[in-house]
Structures are given as C-alpha cells and as structure tokens.
N, C-alpha and C positions, 0 to 999 in steps of 0.2 A: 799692357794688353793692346792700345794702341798701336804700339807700335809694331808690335807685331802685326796686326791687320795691313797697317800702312805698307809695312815690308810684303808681306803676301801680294798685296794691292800690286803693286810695282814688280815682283818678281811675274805674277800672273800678266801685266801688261805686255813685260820685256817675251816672255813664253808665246803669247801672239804673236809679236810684230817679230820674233826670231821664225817662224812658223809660217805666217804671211811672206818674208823674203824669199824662204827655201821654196816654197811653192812657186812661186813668182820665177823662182832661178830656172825651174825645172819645166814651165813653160815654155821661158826665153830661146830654147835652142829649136824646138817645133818649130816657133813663130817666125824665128831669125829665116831658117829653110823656106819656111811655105812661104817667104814675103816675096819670095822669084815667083810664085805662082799669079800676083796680084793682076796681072795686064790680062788673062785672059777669064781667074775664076773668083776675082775680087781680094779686096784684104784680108776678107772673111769666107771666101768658099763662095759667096753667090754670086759669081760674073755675070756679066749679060751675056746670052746667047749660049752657055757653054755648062757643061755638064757641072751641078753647083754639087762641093764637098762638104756644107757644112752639115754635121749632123749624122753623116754617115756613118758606118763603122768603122773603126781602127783597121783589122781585118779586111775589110769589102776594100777602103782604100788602098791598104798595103797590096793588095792581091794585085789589085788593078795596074796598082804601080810596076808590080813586079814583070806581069803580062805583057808592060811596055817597053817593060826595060830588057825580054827574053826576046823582042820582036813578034812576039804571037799577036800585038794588035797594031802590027804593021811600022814604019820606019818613019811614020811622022813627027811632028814636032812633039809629042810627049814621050816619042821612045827617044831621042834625042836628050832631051831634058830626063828624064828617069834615068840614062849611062852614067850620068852625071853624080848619082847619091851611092855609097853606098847603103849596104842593107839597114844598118842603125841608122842613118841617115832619113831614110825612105820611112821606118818606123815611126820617127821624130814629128815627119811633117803631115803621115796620116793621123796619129795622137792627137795635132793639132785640129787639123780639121774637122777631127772627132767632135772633138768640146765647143764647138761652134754654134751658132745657132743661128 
C-alpha cells in the first residue's frame, strides 16, 4: 500500500512539473516578441510616458496593432514596428501583454 501511495506521490509531482513546463513553453513565444517593445512600454507593458499594455485586452491589443499595421493610425514608429509581425505573431505578443499586470 505504500508503495503505491509513494508511486502516485511522484507520478502526481512529475504531472505538475510536466504541466508547469508546457505552460511556461507556451508563454515564451509572447514574451520572446513583446521583449522588442521594452525601450518604449517596459518589460512589462508599463513604459514611462507611453501608452501602458499591461492588463489590456488580448482583442483591444490585437486591434490596435492591427490599425497600425493597415496604416489607419498613421506611419509612425509603431506602424513600422506592427509591418514587422505577422498576424499570429501580433496575437502572441498581445496575449502577452494581456496577462500582465
């Protein structure tokens, strides 16, 4: 009977930390993207002086991005930077900013 607990014990550890990684993996490609954003809206969405993403929506981000990347919010440096993703790209690094806080 122990040892069966013990085994449960340890398959139930390995089930976390398999689960912990996946999640962890599936952050990494958001964060890897949005890490170009860092010199104007922080590592985390809340730059100084500049429109802060963190907390936003997935959606309100994406949109935004999209609007910059169609030129409808003009040819500055974030339509410049937005030409640059594409569409699952632009998804990636709004999701991230999402989950920020």
């Amino acid at each position: 009977m122990r040892i069966h607990i013990a085994s449960a014990t340890v398959l139930m550890g390995l089930c976390v930390s398999a689960a912990q990684v996946a999640q962890a993996q599936v952050a990494q490609p958001g964060r890897l993207l949005a890490s170009n954003c860092f010199q104007c809206h922080g590592t985390n969405g809340k730059g100084p002086g500049f429109d802060s993403l963190a907390g936003k929506s997935t959606n309100e981000i994406y949109k935004e991005l999209k609007e910059f990347q169609s030129g409808k919010e003009g040819n500055g440096i974030m339509a410049k930077h937005a030409m640059a993703y594409t569409d699952e790209q632009l998804k990636l690094i709004s999701a991230w900013f999402a989950t920020q806080k």
